[in-house]
N, C-alpha and C positions, 0 to 999 in steps of 0.2 A: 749332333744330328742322329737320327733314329733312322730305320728301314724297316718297311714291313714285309715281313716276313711270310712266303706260303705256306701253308699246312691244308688241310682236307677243311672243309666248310664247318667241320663242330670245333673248329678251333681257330683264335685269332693269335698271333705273334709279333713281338717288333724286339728288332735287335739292337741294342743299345752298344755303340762301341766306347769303352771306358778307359780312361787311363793313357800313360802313353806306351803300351804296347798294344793298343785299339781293339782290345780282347772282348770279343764279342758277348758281352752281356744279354742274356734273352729273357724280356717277359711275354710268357705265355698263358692264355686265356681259354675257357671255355664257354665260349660265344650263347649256351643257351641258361648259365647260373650269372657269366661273370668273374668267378671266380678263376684267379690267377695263381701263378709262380715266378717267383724270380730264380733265374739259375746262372750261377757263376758273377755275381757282384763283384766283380772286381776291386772296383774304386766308384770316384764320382757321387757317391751316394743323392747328394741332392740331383745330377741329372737321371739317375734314375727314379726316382722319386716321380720326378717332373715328366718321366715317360707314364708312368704307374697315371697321374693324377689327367695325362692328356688322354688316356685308354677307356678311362671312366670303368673301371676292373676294380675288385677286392682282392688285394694278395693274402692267399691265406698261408704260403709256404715258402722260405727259399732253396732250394735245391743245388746242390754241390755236384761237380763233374769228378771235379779231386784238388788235390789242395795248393795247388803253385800259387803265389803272392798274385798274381795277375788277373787270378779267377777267385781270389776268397779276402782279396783286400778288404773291399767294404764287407763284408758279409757280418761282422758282431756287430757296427752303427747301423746297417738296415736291419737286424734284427732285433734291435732296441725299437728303433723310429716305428717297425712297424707291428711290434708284438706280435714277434711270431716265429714258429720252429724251424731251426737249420735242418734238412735233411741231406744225408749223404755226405763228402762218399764212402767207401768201403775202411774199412780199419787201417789200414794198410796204410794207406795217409797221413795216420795221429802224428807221426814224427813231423810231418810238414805243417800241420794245424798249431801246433806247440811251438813252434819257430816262425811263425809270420811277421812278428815284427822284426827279429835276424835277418828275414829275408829283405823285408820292406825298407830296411835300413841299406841294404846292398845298392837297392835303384833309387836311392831317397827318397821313398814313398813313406812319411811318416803319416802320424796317428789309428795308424793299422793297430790289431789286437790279438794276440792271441785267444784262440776260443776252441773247445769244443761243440761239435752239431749235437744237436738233442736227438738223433735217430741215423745210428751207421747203416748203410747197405751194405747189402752182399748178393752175390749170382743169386738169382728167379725169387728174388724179392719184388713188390709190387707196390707203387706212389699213384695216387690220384689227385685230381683237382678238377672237380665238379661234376661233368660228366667223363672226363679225360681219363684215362688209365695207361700206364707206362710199366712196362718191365725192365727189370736193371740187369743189364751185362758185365759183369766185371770183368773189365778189359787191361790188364796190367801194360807196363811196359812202357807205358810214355812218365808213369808214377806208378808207383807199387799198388795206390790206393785208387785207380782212376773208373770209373763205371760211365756207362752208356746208358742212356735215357729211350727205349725203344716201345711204340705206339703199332702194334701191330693192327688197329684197325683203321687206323690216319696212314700206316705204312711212312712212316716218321720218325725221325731219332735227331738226338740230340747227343753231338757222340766228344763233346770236350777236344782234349788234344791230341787224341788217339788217330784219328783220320781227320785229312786236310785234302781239300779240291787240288788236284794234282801232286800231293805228299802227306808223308806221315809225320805224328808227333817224334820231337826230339828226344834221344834216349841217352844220350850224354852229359846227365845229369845226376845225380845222387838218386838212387831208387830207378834210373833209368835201364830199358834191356833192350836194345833192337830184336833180337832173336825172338824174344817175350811179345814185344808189340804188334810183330809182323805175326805170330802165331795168335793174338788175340781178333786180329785184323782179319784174318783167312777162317778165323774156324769161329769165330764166333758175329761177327757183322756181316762180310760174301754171304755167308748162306742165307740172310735176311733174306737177299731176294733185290734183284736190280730193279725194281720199280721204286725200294725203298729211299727216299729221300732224306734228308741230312743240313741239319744246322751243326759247323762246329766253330772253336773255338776262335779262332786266327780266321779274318775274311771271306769269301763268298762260300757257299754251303756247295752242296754236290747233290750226287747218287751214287748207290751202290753200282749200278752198272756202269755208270761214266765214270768212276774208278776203278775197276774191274778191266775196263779196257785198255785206260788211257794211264793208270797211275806207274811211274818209273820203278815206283817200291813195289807195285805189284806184278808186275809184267813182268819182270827179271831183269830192264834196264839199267837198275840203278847196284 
């Protein structure tokens, strides 16, 4: 089952949840070419396909958050199917890209692949898709290699597993930092601006300010 996703009127969205860690897969569109992105393919590949072809969209890119098995499963069979270039995320990942089927073999998730993206990001680098433009935050600390997808004029992001609607990404993982994540969290997304809105990786999306308020990790409750 898909859900469609808000974003600002130049742009349409639906979140595909994949796999069984129901890792939110998103394709997103620019309502006035068509022209799409898929970000974080998990798995599933044909039920994303079957979002892509219900959307009546061209994807012309797929787009990486960072590299956990659960966001880049499918990503070399959808970039075969659909001819066309991995982007993202930041370097700092390679070590997780090179290991996906180690990984995938962990949660019996076979036919995964290891691959390289044809385009790394890095901090105040810049991705589009049609009319769409997005700046990349390198946000370490949930993955060494992990980046934010930020639409300063949709006031939109797409923030992976760095920020979650009442928590933060887990850092108790190889290449994980709490100290790192809460400090990519606070100095580089807050300041966005609490009107800014948020798709991420794990379940229902947020804001900046409804995080800001309410978050455990960020209030000092936790």
């Amino acid at each position: 089952m898909t859900q469609q996703a808000q974003t600002k009127a130049k742009a349409g969205a639906i979140i595909v949840p994949v796999t069984l860690f129901e890792q939110n897969c998103t394709l997103i569109w620019c309502e006035a070419t068509r022209k799409a992105a898929v970000i974080d393919p998990g798995g599933d590949v044909d039920k994303i396909q079957a979002a892509i072809e219900q959307s009546n969209v061209t994807v012309e890119k797929i787009w990486l958050t960072h590299g956990h098995i659960d966001h880049v499963g499918g990503a070399a069979d959808l970039r075969d199917a659909l001819g066309v270039e991995i982007v993202g995320p930041h370097i700092a990942d390679k070590f997780l890209l090179d290991n996906v089927v180690t990984s995938g073999a962990r949660f019996g998730m076979t036919g995964v692949r290891d691959f390289a993206p044809d385009r790394w990001l890095d901090e105040g680098d810049r991705v589009s898709i049609g009319e769409l433009s997005f700046d990349i935050l390198h946000c370490p600390g949930h993955s060494p290699g992990s980046v934010v997808y930020f639409s300063k004029e949709m006031r939109f992001a797409i923030v992976g597993d760095v920020l979650f609607n009442g928590s933060v990404g887990r850092s108790d993982i190889p290449g994980g930092n709490h100290a790192t994540l809460i400090k990519s969290i606070t100095g580089k997304l807050l300041p966005l601006g609490d009107d800014v809105g948020f798709i991420c990786g794990h379940g229902p999306g947020s804001s900046i300010g409804q995080e800001r308020m309410t978050n455990p990790f960020l209030t000092g409750e936790m």
